[in-house]
N, C-alpha and C positions, 0 to 999 in steps of 0.2 A: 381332909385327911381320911384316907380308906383302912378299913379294918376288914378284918376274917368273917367269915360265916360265924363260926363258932363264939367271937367276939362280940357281933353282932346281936345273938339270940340271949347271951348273958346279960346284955342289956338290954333288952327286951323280956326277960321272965324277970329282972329286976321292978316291971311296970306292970307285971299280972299278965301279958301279951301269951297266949297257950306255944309253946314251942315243945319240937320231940325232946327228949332225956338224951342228951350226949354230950362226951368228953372231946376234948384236944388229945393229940398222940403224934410224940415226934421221933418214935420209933415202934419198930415192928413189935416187941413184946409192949410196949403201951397201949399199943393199941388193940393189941390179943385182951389187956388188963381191964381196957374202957369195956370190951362189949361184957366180958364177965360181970363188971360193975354194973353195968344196965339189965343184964338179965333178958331172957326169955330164946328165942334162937333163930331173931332172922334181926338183921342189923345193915346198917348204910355206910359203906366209908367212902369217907369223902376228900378229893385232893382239896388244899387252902393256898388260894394265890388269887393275889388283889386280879381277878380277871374273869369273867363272864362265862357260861359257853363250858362249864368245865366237864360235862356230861356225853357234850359231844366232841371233844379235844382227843389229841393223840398223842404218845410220848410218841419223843423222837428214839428212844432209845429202845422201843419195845416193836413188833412186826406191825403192818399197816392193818392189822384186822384185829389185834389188842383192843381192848375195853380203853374207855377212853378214863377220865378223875371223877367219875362216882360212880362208886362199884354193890351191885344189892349183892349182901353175902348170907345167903340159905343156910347157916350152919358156920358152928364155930371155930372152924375147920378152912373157911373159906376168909377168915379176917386177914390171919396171918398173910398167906399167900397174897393177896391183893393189896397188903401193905406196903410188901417188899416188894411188887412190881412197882410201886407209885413214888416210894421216899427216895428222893434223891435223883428222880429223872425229871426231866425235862416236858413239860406241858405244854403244848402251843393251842392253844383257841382260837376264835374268830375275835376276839379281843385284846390277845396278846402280841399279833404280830407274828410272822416265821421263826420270831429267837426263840419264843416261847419263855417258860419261869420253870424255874427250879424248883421241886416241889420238895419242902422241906416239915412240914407239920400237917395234918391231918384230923378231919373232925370224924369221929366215932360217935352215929346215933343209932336209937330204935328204929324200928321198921314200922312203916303205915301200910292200912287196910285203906287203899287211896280209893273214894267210891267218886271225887271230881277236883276238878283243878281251875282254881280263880287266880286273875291276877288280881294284885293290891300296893299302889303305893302310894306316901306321901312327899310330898314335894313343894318347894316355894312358887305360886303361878307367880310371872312375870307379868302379867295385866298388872294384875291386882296387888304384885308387893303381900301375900295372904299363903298359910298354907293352904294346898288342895289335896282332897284324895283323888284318886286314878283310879279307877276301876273297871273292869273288864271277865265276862269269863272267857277270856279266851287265855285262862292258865296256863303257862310252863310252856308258851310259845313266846316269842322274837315279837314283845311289843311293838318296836319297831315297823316290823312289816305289818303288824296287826293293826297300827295306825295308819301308815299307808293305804293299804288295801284293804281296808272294811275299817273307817275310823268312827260309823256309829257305834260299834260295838263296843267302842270305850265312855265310857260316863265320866265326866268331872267334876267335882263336887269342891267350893269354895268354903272354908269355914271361916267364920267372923270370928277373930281374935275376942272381941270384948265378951262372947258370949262362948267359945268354947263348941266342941262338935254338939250340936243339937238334937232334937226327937227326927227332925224334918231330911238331917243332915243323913243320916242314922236310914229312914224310908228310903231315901235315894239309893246309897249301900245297898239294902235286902232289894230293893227292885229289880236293880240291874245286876246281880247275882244271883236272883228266882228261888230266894229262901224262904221256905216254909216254918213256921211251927216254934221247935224249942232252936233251931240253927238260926233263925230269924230275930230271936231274943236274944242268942249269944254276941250276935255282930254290936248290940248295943256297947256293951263291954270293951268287946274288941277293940274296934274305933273310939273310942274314950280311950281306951291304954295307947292305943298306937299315938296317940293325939299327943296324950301328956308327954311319951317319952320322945317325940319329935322334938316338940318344945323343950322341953327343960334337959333334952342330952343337947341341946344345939345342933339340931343333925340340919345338913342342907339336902339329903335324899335318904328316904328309907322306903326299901323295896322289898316286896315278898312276895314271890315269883319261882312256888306258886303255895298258894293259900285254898288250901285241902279240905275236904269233908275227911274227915277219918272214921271209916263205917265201924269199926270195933268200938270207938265213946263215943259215937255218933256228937261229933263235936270240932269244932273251926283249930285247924291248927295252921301256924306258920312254920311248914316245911321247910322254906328257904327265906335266908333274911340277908339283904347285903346295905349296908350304912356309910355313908359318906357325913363327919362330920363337918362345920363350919369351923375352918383354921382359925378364924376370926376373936373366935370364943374361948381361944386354948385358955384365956390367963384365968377362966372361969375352970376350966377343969385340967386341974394337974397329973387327974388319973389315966389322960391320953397320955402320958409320957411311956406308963408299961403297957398302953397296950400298940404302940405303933411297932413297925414292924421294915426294918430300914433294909434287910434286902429286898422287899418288895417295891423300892424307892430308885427313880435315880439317882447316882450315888452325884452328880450336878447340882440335882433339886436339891438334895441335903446340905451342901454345901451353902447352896445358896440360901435356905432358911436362916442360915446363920446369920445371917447379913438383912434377913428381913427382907430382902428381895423377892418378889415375884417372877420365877423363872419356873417357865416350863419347857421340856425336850422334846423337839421334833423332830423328823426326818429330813430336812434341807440339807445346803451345803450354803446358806447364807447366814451368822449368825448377824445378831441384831441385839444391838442396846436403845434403849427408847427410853423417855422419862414420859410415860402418861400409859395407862391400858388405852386409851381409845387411839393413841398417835401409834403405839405400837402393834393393835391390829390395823390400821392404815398402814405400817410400812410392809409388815406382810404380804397385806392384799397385794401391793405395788410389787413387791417383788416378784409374786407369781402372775403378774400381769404382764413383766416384762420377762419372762422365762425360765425363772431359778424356783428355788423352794427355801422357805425359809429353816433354819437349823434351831431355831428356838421362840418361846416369847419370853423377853425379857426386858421390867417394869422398872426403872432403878429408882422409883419413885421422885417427888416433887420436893424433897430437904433430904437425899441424899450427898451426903459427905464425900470426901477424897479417899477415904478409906473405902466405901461403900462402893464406888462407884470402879476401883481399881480392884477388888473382890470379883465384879460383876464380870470386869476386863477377863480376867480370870478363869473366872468358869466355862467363859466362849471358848478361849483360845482353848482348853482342855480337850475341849469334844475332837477328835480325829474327823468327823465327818466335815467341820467346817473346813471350809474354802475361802472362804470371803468374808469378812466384818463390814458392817454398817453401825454405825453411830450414828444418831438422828434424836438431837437434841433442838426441844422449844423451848426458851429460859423463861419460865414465868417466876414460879418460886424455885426453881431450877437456875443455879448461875448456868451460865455457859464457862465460866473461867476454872469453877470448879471439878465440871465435867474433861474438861481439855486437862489439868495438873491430873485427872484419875487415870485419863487414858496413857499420856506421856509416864507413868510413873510406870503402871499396868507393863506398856513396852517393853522398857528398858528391863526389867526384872526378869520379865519372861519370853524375851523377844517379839520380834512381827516375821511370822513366816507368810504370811496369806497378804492378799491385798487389803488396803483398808481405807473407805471411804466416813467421811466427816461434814456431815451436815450440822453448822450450829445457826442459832437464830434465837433473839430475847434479849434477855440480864446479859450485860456484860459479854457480848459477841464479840464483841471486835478486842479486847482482852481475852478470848476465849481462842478466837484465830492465830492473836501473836504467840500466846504461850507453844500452839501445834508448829506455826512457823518455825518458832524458835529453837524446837526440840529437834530437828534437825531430821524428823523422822520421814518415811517414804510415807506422806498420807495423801491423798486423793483429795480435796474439796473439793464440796459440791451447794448449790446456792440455792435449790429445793428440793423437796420431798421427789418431782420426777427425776430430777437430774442425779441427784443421789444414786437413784436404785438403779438408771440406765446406767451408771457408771461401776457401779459393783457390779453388776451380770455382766456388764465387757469386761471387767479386769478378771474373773475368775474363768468366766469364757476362753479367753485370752491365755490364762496362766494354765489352762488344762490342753 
């Protein structure tokens, strides 16, 4: 689950973490109202859309040489105006795709005296199953490329659960950020907050990007904070309910939380129902091997029901982009019979316009085949995983 900038930093000064003074603002005079509340007369506003890059993005609805969603405003004179160019238009970044986001709420901070810029985040290493910090000064650039192409420059730093960020943990941090003195002391702190509030908010990424000397308190602040929590953990924290933010969602994905489904939206035109994460990125892969793109991934898990699984039917068929449906069921604790009554109900409710292929195999197959036989429906069987996806990429081939 992603949350806002401004969301973000509230939870992080909840943990002592140094963050600027700024409000939310979901209109042009709120936002006039936040920089008055912060005082002094040079201020940041900033567009809020679950999406990267938003510094260098462009409305689509403003000229190609417009400011892009974070705007420095020199005077209080300049909030307003750069408000009203940003509420309600359209943001497209290098992370949000050509549709780009609507931008509907705004963070309003102080201004920094930026004398350098570090990167900093935390994160679960996949080695080690362990949080790690990331560090880098190569601040408020495209870590990505910065890994690529010069990846000494990033340090990684493993922390031992039992023992919590250490003195040693802490030396590593100041090394590879070339802090001196009392900024060298600070980071002790820092990295102890950012640590606690990793842990005990359940976050699966926290990033700050970029992580400032601020020459006026000569002092470590987290300019930019962006946080992904772990879905996993919601039943521990009920306070993500106000703060998720569902037009930033596919309105698919939402649907399908309901149902406890694992779905995510892609660009394809094949969708795909799967009972396993690991079967369903195998069917993916297969599909873009044999020349299609997949249109989602979707997990309908291993003791999903008929209700559950005709939900899932659901959601596919929704997307205008799909072309083609794949089923690709292995019955372990998955019937196959109960996947076949999900699909067949799924149908008839909301018809089959697209082609649709039916891979079953496990619990209950051959009960699982008669029920598709018997429904009378136009389905495709297919008797493995190759045969399957060659056969969806010719019937949609075929049907275009």
């Amino acid at each position: 689950m992603n949350i806002h900038e401004y969301q973000a930093k509230e939870v992080l000064a909840k943990y002592g973490v140094p963050v600027p003074v700024g409000y939310p603002a979901f209109s042009v005079e709120e936002a006039i109202e936040a920089a008055k509340k912060i005082g002094g007369n040079f201020w940041v506003v900033k567009a809020q859309i679950h999406a990267g890059g938003r510094g260098k993005g462009k409305f689509k609805e403003l000229p190609a040489d417009a400011k892009g969603g974070v705007r420095l405003c020199p005077g209080l004179d300049k909030v307003g105006p750069n408000a009203q160019e940003m509420l309600g238009n359209t943001l497209v970044t290098i992370q949000t795709g050509p549709a780009g986001k609507e931008v509907r709420r705004l963070y309003v901070s102080e201004g920094a005296n930026i004398t350098k810029e570090f990167y900093l985040s935390l994160l679960v290493d996949r080695g080690t199953g362990r949080v790690a910090f990331v560090v880098s000064q190569a601040g408020g650039m495209d870590i990505e490329t910065v890994a690529h192409d010069t990846p000494e420059a990033i340090t990684t730093i493993i922390v031992d659960p039992s023992t919590g960020v250490t003195a040693a943990d802490v030396a590593e941090v100041v090394k590879c950020l070339g802090l001196e003195g009392d900024l060298a002391a600070q980071a002790k702190p820092l990295c102890e907050n950012l640590y606690e509030a990793f842990v005990k908010s359940d976050m699966s990424m926290l990033e700050v990007n970029p992580l400032i000397i601020d020459a006026d308190k000569n002092s470590l602040v987290c300019l930019d904070a962006k946080v992904s929590f772990d879905s996993n953990a919601h039943f521990r924290h009920p306070e993500w309910d106000e703060m998720r933010d569902l037009t930033e969602e596919d309105a698919k994905e939402i649907e399908a939380s309901k149902y406890d489904l694992a779905y995510i939206a892609l660009d394809g035109t094949i969708g795909c129902m799967v009972n396993g994460a690991g079967l369903a990125m195998a069917t993916m892969d297969i599909i873009k091997l044999y020349g299609e793109e997949p249109a989602n991934f979707l997990d309908v898990g291993g003791g999903a029901s008929r209700e559950k699984v005709t939900a899932a039917f659901k959601i596919i068929t929704s997307d205008p982009a799909v072309k083609g449906i794949l089923v690709n069921i292995f019955g372990g604790i998955m019937r196959c019979d109960i996947i076949a009554e999900g699909v067949v109900e799924a149908v008839k409710d909301v018809g089959l316009k697209v082609p649709l292929v039916v891979r079953l195999e496990g619990t209950n197959v051959e009960a699982g085949k008669q029920i598709i036989r018997d429904s009378g429906l136009n389905v495709i069987p297919a008797d493995d995983l190759a045969d399957a996806a060659q056969k969806i990429v010719k019937a949609v081939k075929e049907a275009n």
